[in-house]
C-alpha positions in Angstrom: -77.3 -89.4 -40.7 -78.7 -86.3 -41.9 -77.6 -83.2 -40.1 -74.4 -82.2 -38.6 -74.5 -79.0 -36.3 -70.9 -77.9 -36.5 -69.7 -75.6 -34.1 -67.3 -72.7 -34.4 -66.4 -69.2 -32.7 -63.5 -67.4 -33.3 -60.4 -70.0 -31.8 -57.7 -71.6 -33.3 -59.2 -75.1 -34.3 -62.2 -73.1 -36.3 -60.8 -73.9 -39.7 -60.1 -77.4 -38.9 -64.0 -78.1 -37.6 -65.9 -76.5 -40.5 -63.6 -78.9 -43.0 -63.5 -82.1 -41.3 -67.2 -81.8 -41.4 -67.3 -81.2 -44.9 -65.5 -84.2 -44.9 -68.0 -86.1 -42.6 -71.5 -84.8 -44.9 -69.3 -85.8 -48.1 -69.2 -89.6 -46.3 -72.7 -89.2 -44.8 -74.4 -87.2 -47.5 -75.6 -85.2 -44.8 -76.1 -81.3 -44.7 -74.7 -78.7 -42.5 -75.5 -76.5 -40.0 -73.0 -73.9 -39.1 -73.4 -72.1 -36.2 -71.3 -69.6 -34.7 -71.2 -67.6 -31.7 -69.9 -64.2 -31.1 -68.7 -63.5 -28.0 -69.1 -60.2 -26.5 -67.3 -59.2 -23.6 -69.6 -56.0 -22.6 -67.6 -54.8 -19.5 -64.4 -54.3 -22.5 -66.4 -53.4 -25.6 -65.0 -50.7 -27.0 -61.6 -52.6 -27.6 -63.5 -55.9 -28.7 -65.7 -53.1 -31.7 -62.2 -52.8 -33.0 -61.1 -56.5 -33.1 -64.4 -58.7 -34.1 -67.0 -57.2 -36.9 -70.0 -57.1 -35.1 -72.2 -57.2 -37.9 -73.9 -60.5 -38.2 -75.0 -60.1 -41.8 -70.8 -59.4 -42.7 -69.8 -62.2 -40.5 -72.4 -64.7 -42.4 -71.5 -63.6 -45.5 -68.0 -64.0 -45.0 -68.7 -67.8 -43.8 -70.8 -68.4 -46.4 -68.3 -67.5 -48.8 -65.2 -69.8 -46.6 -67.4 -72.9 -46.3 -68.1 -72.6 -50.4 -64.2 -72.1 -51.0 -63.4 -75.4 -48.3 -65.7 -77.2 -50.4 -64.6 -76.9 -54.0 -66.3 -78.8 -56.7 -67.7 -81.1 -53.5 -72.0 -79.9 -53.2 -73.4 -79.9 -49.8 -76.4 -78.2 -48.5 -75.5 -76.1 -45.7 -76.6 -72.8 -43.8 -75.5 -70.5 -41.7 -76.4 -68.8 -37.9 -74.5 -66.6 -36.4 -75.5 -65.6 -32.9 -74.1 -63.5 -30.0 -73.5 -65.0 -26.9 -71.9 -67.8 -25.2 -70.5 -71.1 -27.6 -71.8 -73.6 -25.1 -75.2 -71.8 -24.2 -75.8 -71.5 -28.4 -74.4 -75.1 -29.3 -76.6 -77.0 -26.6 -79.4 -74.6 -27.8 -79.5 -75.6 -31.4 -78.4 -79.2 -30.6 -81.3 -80.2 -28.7 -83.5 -79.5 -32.2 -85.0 -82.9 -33.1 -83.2 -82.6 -36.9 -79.8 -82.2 -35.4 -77.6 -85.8 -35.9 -74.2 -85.3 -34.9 -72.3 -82.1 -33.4 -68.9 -81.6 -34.4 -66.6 -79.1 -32.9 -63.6 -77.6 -31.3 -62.9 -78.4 -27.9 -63.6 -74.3 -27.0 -67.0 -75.6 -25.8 -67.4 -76.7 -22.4 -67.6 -80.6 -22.8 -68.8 -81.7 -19.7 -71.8 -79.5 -19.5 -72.7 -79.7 -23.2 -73.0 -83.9 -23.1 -74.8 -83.9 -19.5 -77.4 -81.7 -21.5 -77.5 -83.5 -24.7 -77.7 -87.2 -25.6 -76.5 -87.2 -29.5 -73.0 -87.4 -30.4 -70.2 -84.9 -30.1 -67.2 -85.1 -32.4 -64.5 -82.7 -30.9 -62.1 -81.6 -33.5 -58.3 -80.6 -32.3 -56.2 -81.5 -35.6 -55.9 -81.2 -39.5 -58.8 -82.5 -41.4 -58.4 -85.9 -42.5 -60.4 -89.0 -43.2 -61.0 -90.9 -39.9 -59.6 -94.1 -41.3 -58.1 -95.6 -37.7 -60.4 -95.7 -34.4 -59.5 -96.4 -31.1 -62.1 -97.0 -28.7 -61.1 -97.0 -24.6 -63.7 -99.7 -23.4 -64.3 -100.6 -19.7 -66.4 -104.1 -20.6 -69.8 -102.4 -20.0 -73.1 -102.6 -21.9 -73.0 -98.9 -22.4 -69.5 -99.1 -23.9 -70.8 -101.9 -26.2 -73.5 -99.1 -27.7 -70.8 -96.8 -28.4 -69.1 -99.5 -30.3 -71.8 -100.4 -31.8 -72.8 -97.2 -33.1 -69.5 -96.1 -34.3 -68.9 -99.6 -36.3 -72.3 -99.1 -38.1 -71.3 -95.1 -38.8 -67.7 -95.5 -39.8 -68.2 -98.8 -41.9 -64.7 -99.6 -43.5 -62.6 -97.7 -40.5 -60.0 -99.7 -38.7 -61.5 -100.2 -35.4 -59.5 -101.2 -32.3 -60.2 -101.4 -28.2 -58.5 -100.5 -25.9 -58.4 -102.4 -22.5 -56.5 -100.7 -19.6 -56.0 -102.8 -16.4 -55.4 -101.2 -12.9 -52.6 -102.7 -11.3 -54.1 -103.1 -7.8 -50.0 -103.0 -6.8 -50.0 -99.3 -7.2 -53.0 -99.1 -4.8 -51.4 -101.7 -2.1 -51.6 -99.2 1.0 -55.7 -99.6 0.7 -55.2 -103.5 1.5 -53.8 -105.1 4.6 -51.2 -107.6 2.5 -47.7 -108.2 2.3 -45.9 -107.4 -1.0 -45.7 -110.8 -2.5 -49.1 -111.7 -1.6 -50.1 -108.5 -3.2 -47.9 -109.7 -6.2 -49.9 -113.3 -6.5 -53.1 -111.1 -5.9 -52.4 -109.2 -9.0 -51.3 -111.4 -11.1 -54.4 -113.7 -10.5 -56.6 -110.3 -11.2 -54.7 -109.6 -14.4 -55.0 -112.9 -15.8 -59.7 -112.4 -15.2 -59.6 -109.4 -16.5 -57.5 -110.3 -19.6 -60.0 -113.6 -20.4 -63.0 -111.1 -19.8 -61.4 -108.8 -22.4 -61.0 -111.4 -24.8 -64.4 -112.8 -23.9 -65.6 -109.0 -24.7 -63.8 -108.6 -27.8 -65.3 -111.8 -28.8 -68.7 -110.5 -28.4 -68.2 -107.3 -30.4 -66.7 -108.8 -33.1 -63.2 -106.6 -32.6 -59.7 -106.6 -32.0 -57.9 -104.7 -29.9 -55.0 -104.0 -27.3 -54.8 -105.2 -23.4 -52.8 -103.1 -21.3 -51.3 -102.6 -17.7 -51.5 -99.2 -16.2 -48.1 -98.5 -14.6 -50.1 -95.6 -12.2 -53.7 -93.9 -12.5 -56.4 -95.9 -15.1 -56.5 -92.6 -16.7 -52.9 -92.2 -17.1 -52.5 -95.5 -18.6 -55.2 -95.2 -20.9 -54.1 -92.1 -22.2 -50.6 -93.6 -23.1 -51.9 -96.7 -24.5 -54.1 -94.3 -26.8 -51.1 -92.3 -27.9 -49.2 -96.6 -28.4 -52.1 -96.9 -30.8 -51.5 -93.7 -33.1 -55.3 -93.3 -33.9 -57.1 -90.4 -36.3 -60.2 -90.4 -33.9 -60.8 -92.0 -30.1 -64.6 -92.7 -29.1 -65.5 -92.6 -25.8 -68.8 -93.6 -23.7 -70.4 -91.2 -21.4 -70.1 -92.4 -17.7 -72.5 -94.9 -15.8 -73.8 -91.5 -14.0 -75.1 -88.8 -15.1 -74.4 -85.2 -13.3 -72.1 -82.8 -13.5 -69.3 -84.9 -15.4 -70.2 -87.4 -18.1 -67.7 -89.7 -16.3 -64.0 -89.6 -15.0 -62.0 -91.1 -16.9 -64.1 -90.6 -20.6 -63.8 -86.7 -18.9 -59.9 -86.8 -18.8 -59.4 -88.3 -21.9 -61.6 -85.7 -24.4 -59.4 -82.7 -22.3 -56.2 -84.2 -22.5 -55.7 -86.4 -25.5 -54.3 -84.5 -28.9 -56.7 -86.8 -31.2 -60.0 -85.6 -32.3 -62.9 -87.5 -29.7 -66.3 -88.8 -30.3 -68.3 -88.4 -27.4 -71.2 -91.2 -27.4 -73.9 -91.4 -25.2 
């Protein structure tokens, strides 16, 4: 690990992203990249001139000076672009440069389009800036979810790191199948038991521990709750089997809704 491009515009979480990854090139010994976008809204300039410094030399001199005072006595090589434009036009622009590492930023960028356009990772950042000393990771058994792990065990050596197993409960979905109740019931239970010995089986394989649960409704729903069960500092998720215009459903829903900072993988 060597460079992390670490995104920022003017929102709420901007503080927060520029020192969690002072925090990540500290652990990495990595250097930083700190790019932010203005936004110009030209149809409603006059009122924006008044509100934002458009002067880029001011606005890089005044992050310059922020990221040295987040830093304290800690000595990290970093630099500074600012651009105007759009956050997620600039962010996959520079992200896509063969130097870049990791991207970490706030969840103002447009998630879905940034990972369907580049393949590194993508650390969202939504809360305080802390060590990430617990990991959750949402697995669904697959050899692409086994990467993620695998990358995040070898990145965050000395982390906590658990899985997360959510189980459908084909009872919620018994309208799709031509059954009675109770044979539903005995269909389900048989169901749960495979896919709790694959889990273990899985876990196994990975070398991990981690949690086996029942979604009471939607997959996504369920794995959502059993993320919050967990209390993690960070959640990793794999991008979906297919790529396109969402990096995968439920990997989607869960870097939107979930209050924990999210590494994207894949």
């Amino acid at each position: 690990m060597q460079t992390l491009l670490v995104v920022i515009s003017n929102d709420r979480w901007s503080d927060a992203v520029m020192e969690q990854s002072i925090i990540l090139a500290h652990h990495f010994e990595a250097k930083i990249i700190l790019l932010h976008t203005i936004h110009v809204p030209f149809w409603d300039l006059p009122r924006y001139k008044e509100e934002m410094p458009l002067d880029r030399t001011l606005v890089q001199g005044e992050l310059e000076g922020k990221m040295k005072a987040l830093m304290g006595e800690v000595l990290i090589d970093f630099y500074t672009l600012v651009y105007f434009g759009e956050v997620t036009d600039q962010a996959i622009l520079e992200a896509k440069r063969e130097h870049v590492d990791l991207i970490v930023s706030s969840p103002t960028i447009n998630v879905e389009r940034f990972v369907t356009e580049v393949f590194k990772p993508l650390i969202l950042v939504r809360n305080q800036s802390h060590d990430y000393k617990k990991i959750v990771i949402p697995t669904d058994l697959s050899d692409r979810s086994k990467v993620a792990i695998a990358y995040t065990k070898r990145v965050f050596q000395g982390a906590d790191i658990q899985l997360l197993y959510c189980y459908e409960s084909m009872v919620v979905m018994n309208g799709l199948y031509d059954m009675a109740y109770h044979e539903m019931e005995n269909f389900q239970e048989e169901n749960q038991k495979i896919a709790f010995n694959l889990f273990e089986k899985f876990k196994a394989d990975v070398g991990l521990e981690g949690t086996f649960v029942v979604a009471p409704e939607a997959l996504y729903q369920g794995v959502l709750e059993g993320i919050e069960g967990m209390d993690p500092d960070l959640v990793v998720v794999a991008r979906g089997r297919h790529e396109g215009l969402s990096f995968g459903s439920v990997s989607a829903y869960i870097a939107r809704e979930t209050p924990r900072d999210v590494l994207v993988y894949g």
